[in-house]
PQR file with spaces between the fields and no chain letter, atoms N, CA, C, O and H, PARSE charges and radii, in Angstrom:
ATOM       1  N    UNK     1    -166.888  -75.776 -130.452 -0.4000 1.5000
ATOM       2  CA   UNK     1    -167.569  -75.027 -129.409 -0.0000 2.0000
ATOM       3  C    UNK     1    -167.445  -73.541 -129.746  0.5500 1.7000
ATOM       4  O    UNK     1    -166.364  -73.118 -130.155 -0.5500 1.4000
ATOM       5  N    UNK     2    -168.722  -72.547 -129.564 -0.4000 1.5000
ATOM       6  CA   UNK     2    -168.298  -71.324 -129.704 -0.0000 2.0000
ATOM       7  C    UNK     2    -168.549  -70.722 -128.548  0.5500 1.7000
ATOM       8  O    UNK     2    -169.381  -71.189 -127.770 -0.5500 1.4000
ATOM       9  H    UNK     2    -169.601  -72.890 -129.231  0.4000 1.0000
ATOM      10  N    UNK     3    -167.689  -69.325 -128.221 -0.4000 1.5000
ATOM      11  CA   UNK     3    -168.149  -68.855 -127.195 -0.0000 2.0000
ATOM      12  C    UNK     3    -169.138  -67.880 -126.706  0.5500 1.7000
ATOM      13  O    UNK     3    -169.264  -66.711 -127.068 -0.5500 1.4000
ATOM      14  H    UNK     3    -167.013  -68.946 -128.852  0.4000 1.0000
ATOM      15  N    UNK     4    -169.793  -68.503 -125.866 -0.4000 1.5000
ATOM      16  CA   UNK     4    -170.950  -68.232 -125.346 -0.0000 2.0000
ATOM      17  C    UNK     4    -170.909  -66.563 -124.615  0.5500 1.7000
ATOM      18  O    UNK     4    -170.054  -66.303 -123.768 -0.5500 1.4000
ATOM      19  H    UNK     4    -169.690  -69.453 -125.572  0.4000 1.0000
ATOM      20  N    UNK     5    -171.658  -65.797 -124.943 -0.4000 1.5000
ATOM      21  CA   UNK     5    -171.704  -64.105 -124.941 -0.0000 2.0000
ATOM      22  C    UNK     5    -172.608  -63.759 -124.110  0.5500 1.7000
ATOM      23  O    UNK     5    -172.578  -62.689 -123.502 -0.5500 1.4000
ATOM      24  H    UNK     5    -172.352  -66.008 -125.631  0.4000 1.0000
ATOM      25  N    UNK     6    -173.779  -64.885 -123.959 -0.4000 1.5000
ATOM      26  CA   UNK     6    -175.168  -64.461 -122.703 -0.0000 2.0000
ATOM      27  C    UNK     6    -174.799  -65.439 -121.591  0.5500 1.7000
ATOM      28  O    UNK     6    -174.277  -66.533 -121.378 -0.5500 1.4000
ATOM      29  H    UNK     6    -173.803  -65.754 -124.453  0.4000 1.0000
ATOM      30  N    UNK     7    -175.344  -64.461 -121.049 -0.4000 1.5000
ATOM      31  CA   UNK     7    -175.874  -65.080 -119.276 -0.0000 2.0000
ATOM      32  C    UNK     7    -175.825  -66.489 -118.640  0.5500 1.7000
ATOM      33  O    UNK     7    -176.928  -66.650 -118.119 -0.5500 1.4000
ATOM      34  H    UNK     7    -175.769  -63.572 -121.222  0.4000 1.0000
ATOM      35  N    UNK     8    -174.978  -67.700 -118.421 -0.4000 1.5000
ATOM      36  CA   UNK     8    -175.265  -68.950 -117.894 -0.0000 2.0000
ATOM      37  C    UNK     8    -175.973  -69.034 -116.384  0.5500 1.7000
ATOM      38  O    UNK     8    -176.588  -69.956 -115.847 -0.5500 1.4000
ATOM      39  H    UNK     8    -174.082  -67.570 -118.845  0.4000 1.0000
ATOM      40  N    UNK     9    -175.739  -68.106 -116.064 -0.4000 1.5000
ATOM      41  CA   UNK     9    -175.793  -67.942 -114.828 -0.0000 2.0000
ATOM      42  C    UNK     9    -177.065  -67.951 -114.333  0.5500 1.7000
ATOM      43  O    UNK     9    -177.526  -67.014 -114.985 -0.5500 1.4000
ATOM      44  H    UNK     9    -175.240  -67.357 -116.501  0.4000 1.0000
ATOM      45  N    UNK    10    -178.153  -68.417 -113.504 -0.4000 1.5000
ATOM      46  CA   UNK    10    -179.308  -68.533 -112.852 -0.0000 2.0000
ATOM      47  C    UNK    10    -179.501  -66.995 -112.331  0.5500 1.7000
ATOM      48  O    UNK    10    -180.581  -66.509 -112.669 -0.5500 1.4000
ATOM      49  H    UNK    10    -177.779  -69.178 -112.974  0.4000 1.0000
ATOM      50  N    UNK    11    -178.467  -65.969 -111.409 -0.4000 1.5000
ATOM      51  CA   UNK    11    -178.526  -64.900 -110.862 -0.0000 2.0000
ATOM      52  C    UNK    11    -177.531  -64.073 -110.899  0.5500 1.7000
ATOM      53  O    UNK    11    -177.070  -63.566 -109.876 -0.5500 1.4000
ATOM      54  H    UNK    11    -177.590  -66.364 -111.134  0.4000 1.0000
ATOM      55  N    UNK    12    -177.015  -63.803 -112.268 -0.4000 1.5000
ATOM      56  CA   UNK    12    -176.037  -62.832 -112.581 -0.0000 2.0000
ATOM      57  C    UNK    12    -175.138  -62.476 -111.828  0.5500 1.7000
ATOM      58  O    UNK    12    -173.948  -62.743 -111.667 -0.5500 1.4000
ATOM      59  H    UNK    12    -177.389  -64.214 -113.099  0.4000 1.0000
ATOM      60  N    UNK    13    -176.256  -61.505 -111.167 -0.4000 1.5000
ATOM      61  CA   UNK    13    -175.705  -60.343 -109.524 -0.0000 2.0000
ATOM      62  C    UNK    13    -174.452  -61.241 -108.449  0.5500 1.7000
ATOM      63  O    UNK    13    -173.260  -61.051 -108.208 -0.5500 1.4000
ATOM      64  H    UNK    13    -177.224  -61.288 -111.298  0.4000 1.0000
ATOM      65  N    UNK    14    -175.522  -62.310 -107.993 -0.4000 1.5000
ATOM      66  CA   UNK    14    -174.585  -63.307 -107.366 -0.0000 2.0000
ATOM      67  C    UNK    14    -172.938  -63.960 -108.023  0.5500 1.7000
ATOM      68  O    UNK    14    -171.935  -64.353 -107.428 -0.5500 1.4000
ATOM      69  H    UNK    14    -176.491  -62.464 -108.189  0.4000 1.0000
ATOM      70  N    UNK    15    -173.200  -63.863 -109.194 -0.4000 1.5000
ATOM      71  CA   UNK    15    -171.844  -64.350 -109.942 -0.0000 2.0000
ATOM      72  C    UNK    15    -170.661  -63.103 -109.718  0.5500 1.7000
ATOM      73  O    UNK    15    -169.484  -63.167 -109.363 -0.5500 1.4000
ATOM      74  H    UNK    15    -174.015  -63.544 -109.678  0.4000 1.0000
ATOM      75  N    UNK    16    -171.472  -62.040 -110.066 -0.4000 1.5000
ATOM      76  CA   UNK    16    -170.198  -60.758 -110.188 -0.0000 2.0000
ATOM      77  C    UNK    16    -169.851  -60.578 -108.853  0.5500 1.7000
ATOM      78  O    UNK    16    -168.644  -60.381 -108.712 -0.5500 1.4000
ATOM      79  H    UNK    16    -172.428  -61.988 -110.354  0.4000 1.0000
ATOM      80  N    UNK    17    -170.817  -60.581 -107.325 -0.4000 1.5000
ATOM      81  CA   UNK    17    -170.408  -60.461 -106.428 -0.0000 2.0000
ATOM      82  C    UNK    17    -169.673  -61.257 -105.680  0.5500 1.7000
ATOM      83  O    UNK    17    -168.961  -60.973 -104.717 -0.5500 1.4000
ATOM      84  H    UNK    17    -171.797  -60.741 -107.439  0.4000 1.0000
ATOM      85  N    UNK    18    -169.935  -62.488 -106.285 -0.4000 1.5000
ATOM      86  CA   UNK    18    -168.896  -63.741 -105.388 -0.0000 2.0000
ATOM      87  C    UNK    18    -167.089  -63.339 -106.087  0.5500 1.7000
ATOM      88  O    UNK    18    -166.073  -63.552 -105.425 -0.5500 1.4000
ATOM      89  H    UNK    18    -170.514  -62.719 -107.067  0.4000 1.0000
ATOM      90  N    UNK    19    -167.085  -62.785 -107.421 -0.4000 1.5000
ATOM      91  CA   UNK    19    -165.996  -62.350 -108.167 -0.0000 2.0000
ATOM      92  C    UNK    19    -165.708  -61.028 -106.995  0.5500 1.7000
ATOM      93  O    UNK    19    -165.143  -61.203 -105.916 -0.5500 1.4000
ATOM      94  H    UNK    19    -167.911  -62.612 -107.959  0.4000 1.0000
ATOM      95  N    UNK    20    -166.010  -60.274 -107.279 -0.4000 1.5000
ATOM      96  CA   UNK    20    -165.828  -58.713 -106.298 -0.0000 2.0000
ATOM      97  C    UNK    20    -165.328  -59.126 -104.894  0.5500 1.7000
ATOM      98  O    UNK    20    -164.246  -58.741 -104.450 -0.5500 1.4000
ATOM      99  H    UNK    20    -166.470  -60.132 -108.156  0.4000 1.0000
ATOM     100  N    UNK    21    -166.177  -59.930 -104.226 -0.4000 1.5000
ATOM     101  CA   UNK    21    -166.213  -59.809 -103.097 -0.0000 2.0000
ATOM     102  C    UNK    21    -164.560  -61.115 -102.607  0.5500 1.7000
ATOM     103  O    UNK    21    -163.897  -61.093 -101.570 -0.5500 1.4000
ATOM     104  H    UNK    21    -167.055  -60.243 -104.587  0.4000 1.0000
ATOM     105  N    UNK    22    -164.391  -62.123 -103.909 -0.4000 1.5000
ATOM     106  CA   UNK    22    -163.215  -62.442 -103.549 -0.0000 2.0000
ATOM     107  C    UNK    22    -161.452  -61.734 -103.636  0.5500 1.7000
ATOM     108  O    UNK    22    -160.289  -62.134 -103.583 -0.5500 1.4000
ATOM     109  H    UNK    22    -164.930  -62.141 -104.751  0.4000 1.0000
ATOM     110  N    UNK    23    -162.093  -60.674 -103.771 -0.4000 1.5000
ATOM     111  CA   UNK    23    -160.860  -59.698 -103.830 -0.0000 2.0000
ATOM     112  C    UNK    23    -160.549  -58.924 -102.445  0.5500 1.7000
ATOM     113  O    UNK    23    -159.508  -58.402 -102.045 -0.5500 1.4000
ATOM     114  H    UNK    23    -163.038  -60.349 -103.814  0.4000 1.0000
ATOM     115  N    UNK    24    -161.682  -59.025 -101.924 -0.4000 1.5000
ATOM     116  CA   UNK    24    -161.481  -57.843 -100.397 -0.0000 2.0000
ATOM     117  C    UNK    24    -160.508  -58.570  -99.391  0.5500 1.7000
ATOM     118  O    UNK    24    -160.446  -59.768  -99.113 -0.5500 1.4000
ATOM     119  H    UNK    24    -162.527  -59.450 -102.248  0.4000 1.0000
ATOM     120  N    UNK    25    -159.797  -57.550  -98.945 -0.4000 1.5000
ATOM     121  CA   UNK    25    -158.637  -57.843  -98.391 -0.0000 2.0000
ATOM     122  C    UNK    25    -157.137  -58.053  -99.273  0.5500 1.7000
ATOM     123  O    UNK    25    -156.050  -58.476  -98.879 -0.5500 1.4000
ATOM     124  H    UNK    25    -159.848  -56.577  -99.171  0.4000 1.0000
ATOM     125  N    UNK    26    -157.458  -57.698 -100.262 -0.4000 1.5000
ATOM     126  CA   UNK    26    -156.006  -57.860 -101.112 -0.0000 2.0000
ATOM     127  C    UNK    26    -155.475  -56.890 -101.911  0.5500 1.7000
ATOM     128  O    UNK    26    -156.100  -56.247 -102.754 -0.5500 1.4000
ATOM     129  H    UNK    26    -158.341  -57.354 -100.582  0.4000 1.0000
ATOM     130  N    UNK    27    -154.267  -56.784 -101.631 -0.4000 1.5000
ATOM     131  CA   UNK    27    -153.420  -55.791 -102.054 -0.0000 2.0000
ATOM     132  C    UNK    27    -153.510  -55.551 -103.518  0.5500 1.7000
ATOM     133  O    UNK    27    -154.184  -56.478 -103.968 -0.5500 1.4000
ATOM     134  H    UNK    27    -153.759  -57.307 -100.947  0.4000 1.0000
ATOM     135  N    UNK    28    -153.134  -54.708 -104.526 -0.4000 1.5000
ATOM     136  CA   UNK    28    -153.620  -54.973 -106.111 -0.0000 2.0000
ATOM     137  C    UNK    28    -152.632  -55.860 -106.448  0.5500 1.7000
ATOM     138  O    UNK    28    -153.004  -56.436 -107.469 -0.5500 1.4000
ATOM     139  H    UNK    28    -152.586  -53.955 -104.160  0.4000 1.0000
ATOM     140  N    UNK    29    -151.203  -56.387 -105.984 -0.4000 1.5000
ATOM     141  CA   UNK    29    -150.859  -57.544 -106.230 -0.0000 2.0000
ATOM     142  C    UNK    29    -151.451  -58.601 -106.045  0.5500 1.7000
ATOM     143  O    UNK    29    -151.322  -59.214 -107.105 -0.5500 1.4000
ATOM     144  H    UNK    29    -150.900  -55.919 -105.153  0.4000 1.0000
ATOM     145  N    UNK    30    -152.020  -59.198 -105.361 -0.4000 1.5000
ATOM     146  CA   UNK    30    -152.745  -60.236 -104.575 -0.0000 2.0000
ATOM     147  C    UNK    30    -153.904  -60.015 -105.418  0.5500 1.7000
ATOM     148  O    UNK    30    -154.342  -61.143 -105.647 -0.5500 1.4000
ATOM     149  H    UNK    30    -152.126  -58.700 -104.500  0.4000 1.0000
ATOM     150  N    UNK    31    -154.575  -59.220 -105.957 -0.4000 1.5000
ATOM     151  CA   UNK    31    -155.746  -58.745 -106.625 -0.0000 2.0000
ATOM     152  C    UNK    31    -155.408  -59.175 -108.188  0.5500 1.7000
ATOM     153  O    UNK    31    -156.298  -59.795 -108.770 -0.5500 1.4000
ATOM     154  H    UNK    31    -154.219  -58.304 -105.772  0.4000 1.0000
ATOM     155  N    UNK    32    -154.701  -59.010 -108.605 -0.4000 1.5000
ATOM     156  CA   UNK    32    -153.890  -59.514 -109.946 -0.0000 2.0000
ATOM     157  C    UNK    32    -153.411  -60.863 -109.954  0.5500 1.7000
ATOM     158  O    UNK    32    -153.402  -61.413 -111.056 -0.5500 1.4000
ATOM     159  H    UNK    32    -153.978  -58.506 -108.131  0.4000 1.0000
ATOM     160  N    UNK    33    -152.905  -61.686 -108.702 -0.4000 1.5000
ATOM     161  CA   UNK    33    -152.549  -62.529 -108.736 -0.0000 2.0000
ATOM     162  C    UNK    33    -153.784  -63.530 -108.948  0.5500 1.7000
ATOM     163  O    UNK    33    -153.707  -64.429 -109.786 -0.5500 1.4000
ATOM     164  H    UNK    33    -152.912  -61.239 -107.807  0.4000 1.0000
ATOM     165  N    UNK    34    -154.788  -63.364 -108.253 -0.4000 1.5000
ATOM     166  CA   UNK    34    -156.086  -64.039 -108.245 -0.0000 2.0000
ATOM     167  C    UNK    34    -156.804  -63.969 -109.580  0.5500 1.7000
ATOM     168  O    UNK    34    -157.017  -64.909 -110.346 -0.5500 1.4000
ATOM     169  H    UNK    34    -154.851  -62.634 -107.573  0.4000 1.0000
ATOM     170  N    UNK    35    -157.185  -62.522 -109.747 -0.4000 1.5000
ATOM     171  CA   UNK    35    -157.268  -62.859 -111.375 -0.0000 2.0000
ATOM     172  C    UNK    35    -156.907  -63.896 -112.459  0.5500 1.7000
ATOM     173  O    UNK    35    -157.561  -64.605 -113.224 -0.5500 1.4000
ATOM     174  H    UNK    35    -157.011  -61.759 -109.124  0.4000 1.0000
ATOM     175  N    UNK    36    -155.478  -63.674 -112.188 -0.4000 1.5000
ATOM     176  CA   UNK    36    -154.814  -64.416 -113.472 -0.0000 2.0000
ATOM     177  C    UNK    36    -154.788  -65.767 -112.780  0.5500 1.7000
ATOM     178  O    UNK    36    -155.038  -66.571 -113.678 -0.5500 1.4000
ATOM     179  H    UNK    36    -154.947  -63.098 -111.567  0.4000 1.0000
ATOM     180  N    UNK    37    -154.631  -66.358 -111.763 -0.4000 1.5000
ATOM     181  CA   UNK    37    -155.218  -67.873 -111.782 -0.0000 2.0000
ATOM     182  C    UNK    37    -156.411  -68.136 -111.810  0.5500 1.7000
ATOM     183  O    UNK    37    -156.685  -69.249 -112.258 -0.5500 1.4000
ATOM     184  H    UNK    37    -154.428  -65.705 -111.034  0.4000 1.0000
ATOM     185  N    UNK    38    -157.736  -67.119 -111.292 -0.4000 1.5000
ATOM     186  CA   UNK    38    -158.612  -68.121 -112.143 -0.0000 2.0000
ATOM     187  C    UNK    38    -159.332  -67.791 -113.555  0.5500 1.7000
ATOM     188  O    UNK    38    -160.438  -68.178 -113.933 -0.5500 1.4000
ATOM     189  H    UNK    38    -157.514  -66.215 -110.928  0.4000 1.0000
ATOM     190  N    UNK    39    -158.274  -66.858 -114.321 -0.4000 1.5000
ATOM     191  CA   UNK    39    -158.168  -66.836 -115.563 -0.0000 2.0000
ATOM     192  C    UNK    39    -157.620  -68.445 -116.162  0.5500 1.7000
ATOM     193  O    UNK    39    -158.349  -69.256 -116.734 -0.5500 1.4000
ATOM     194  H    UNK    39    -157.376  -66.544 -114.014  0.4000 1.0000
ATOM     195  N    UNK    40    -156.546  -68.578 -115.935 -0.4000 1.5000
ATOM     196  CA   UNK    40    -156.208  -69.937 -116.099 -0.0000 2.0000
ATOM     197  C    UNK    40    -157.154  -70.964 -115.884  0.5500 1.7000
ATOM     198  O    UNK    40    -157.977  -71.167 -116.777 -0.5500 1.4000
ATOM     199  H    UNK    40    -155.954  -67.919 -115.471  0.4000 1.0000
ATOM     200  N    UNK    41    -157.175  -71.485 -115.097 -0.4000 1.5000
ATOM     201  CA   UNK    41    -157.959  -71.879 -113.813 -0.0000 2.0000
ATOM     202  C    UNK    41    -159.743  -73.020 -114.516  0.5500 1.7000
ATOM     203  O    UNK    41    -160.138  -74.185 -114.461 -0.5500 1.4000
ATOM     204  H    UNK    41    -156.506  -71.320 -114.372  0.4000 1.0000
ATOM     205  N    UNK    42    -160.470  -71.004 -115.373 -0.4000 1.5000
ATOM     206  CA   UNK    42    -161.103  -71.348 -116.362 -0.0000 2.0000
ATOM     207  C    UNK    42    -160.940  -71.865 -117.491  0.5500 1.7000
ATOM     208  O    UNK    42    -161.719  -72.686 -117.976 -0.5500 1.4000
ATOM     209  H    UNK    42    -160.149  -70.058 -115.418  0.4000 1.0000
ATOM     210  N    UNK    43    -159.552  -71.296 -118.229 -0.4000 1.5000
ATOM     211  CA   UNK    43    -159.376  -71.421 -119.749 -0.0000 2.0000
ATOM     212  C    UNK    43    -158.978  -72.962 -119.454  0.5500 1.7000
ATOM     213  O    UNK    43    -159.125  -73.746 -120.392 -0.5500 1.4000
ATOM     214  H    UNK    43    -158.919  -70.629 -117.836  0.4000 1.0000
ATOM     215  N    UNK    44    -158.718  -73.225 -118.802 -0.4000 1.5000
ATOM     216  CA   UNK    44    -157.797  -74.711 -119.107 -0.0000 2.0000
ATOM     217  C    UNK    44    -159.240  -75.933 -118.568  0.5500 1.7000
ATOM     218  O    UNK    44    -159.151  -77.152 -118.711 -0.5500 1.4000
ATOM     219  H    UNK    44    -158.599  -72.589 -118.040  0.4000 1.0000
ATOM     220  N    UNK    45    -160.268  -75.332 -118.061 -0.4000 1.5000
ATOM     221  CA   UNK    45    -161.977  -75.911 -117.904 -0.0000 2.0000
ATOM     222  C    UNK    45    -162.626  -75.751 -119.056  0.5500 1.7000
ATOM     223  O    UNK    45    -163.502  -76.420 -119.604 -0.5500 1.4000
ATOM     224  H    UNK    45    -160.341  -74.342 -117.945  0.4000 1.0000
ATOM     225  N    UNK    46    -161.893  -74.451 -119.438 -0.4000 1.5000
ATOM     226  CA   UNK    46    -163.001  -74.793 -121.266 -0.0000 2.0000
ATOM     227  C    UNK    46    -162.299  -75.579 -122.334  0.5500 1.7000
ATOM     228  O    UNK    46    -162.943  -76.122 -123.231 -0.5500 1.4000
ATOM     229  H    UNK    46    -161.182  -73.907 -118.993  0.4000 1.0000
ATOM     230  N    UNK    47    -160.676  -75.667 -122.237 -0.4000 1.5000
ATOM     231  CA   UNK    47    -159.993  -76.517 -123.181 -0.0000 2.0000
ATOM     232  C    UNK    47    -160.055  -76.306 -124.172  0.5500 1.7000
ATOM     233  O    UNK    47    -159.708  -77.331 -124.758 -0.5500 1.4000
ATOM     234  H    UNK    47    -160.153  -75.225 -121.508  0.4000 1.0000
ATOM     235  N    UNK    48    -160.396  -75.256 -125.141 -0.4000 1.5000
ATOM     236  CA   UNK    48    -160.675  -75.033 -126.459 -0.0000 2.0000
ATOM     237  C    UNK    48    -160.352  -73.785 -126.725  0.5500 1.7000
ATOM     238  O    UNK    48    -161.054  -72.780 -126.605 -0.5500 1.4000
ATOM     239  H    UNK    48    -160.678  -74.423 -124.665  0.4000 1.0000
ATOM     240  N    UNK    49    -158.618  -73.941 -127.310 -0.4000 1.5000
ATOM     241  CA   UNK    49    -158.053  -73.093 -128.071 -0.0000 2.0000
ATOM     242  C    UNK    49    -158.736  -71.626 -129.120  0.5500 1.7000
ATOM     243  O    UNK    49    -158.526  -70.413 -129.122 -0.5500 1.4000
ATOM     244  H    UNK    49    -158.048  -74.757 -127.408  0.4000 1.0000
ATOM     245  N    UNK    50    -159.493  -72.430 -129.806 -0.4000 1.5000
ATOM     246  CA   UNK    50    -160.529  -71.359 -130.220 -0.0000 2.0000
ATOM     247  C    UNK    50    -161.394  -70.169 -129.609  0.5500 1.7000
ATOM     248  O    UNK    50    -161.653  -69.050 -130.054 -0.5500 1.4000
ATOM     249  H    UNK    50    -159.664  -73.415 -129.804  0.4000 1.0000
ATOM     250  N    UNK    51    -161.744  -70.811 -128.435 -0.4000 1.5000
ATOM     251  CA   UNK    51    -162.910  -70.305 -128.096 -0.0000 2.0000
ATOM     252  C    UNK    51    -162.068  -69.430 -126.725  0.5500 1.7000
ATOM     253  O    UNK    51    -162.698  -68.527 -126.175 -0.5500 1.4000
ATOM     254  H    UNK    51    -161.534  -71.719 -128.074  0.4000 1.0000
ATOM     255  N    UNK    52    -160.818  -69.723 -126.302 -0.4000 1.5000
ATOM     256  CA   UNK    52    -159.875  -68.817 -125.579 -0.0000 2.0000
ATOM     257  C    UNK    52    -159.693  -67.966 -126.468  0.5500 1.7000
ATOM     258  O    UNK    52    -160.107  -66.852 -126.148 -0.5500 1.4000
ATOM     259  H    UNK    52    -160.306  -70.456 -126.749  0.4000 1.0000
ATOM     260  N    UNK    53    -159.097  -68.062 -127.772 -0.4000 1.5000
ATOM     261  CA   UNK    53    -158.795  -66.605 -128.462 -0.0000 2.0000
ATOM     262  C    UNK    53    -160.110  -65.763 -128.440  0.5500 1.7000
ATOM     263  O    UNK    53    -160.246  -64.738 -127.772 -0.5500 1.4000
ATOM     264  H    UNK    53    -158.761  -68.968 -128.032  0.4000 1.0000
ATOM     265  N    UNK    54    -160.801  -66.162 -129.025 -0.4000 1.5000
ATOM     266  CA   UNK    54    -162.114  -65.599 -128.961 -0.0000 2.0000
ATOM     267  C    UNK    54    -162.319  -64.876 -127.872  0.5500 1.7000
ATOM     268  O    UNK    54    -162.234  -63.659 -128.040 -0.5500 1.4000
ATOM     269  H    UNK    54    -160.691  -66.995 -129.568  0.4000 1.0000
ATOM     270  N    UNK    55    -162.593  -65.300 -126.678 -0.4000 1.5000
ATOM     271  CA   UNK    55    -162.639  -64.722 -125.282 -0.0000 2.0000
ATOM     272  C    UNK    55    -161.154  -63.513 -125.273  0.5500 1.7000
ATOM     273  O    UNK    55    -161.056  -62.374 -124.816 -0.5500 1.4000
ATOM     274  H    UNK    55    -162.662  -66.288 -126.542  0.4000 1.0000
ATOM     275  N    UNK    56    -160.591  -64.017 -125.684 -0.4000 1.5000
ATOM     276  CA   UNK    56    -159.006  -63.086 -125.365 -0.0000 2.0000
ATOM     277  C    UNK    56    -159.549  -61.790 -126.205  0.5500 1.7000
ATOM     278  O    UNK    56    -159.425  -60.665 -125.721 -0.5500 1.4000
ATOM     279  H    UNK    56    -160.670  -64.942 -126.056  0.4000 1.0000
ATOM     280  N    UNK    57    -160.161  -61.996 -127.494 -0.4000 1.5000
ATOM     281  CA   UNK    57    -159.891  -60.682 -128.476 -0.0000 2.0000
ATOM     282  C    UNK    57    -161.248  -59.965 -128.123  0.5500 1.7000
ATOM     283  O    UNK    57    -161.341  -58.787 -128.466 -0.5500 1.4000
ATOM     284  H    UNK    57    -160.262  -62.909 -127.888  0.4000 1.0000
ATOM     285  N    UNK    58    -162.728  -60.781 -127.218 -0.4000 1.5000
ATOM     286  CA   UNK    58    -163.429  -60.158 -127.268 -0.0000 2.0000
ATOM     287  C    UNK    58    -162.942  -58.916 -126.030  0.5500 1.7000
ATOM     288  O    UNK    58    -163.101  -57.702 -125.907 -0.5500 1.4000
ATOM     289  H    UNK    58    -162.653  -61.738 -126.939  0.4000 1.0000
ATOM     290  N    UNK    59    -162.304  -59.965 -125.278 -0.4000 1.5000
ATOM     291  CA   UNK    59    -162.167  -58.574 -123.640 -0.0000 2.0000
ATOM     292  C    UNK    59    -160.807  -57.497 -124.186  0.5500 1.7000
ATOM     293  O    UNK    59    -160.614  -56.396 -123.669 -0.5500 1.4000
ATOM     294  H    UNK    59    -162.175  -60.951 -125.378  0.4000 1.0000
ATOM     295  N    UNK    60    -159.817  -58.153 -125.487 -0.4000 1.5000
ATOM     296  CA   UNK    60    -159.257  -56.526 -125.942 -0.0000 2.0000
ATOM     297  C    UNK    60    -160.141  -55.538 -126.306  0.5500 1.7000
ATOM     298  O    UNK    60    -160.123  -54.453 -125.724 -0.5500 1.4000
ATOM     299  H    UNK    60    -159.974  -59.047 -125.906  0.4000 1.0000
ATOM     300  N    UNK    61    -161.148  -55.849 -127.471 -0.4000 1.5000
ATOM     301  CA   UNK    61    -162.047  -55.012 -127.528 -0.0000 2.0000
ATOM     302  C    UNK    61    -162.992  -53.983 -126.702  0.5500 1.7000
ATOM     303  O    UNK    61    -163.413  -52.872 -127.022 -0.5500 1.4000
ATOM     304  H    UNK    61    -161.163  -56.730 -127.943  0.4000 1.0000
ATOM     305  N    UNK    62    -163.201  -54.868 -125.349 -0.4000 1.5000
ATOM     306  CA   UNK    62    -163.726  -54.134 -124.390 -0.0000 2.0000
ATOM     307  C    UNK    62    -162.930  -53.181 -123.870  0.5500 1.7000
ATOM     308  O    UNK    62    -163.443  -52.116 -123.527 -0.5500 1.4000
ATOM     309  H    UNK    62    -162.859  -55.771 -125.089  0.4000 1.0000
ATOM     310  N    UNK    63    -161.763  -53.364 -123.744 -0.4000 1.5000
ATOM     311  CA   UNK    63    -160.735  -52.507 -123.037 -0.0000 2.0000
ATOM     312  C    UNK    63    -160.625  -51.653 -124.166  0.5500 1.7000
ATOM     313  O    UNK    63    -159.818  -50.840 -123.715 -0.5500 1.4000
ATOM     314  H    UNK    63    -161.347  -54.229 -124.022  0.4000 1.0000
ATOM     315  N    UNK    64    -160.892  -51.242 -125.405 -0.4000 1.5000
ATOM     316  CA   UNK    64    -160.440  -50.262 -126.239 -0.0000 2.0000
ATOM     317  C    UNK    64    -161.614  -49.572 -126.083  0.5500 1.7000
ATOM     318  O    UNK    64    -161.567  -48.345 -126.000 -0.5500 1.4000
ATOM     319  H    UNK    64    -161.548  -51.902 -125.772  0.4000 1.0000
ATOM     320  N    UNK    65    -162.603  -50.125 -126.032 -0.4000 1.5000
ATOM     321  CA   UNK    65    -163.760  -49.453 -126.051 -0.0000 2.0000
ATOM     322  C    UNK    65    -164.485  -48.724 -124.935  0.5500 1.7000
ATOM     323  O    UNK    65    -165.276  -47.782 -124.970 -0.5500 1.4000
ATOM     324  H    UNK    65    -162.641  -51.122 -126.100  0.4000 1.0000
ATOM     325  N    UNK    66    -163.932  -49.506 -123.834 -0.4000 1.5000
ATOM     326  CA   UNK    66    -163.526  -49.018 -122.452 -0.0000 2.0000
ATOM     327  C    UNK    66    -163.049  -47.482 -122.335  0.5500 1.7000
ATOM     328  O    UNK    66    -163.635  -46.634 -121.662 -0.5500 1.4000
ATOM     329  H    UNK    66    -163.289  -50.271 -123.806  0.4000 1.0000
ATOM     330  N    UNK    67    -161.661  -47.228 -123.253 -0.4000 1.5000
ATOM     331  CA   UNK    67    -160.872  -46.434 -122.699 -0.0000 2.0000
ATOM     332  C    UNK    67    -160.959  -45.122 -123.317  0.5500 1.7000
ATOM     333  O    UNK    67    -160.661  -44.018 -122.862 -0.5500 1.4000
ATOM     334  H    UNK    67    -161.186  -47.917 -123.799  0.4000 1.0000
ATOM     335  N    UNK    68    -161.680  -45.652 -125.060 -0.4000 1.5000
ATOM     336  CA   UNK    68    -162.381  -44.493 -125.753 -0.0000 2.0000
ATOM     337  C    UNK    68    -163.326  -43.895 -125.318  0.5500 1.7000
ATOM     338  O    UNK    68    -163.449  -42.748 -125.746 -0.5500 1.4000
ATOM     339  H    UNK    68    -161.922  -46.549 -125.430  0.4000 1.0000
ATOM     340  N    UNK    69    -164.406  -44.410 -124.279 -0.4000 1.5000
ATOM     341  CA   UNK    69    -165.717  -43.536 -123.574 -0.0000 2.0000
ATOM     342  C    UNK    69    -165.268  -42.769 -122.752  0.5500 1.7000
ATOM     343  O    UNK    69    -165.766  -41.657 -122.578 -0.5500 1.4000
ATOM     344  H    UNK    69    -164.306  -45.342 -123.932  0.4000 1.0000
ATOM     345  N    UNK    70    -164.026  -43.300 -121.949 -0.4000 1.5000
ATOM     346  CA   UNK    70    -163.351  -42.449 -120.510 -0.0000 2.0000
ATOM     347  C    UNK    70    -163.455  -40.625 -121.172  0.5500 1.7000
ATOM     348  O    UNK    70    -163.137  -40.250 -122.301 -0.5500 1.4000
ATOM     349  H    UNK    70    -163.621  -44.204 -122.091  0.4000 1.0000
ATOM     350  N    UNK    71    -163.870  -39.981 -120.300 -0.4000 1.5000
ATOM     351  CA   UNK    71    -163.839  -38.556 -120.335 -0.0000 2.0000
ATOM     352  C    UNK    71    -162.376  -38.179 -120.610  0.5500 1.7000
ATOM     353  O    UNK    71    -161.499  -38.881 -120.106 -0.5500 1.4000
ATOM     354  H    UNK    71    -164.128  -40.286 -119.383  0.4000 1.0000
ATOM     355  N    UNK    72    -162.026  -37.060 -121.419 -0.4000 1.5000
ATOM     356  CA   UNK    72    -160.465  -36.801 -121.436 -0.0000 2.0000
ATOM     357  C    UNK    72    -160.734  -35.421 -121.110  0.5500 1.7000
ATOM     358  O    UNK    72    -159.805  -34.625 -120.974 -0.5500 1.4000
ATOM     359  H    UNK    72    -162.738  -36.490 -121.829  0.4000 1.0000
């Protein structure tokens, strides 16, 4: 299996907001905590070692690339 980089989603918008909007009301602990279970949650729905690293090294990348645009 490789991992998939486009859109599954029928309505994007709706996906990121059901994500966003399950955070309101929570502390950034509680906000972190949720994260990382349904980080899990997913990885252990896709079952494929590979395609978790993959996902793991693509979102380091984002975060470097992330932090290099930030204004200094």
């Amino acid at each position: 299996m490789q991992l998939a980089t486009k859109s599954n989603f029928a309505n994007p918008d709706d996906t990121f907001r059901l994500v966003v909007e399950a955070h309101h009301g929570l502390d950034d602990e509680g906000s972190a905590s949720l994260d990382a279970a349904l980080v899990l949650i997913l990885a252990n729905h896709i079952g494929d070692l590979e395609v978790l690293r993959e996902a793991v090294a693509l979102a380091k990348r984002r975060l470097v690339d992330d932090r290099q645009q930030q204004p200094r």
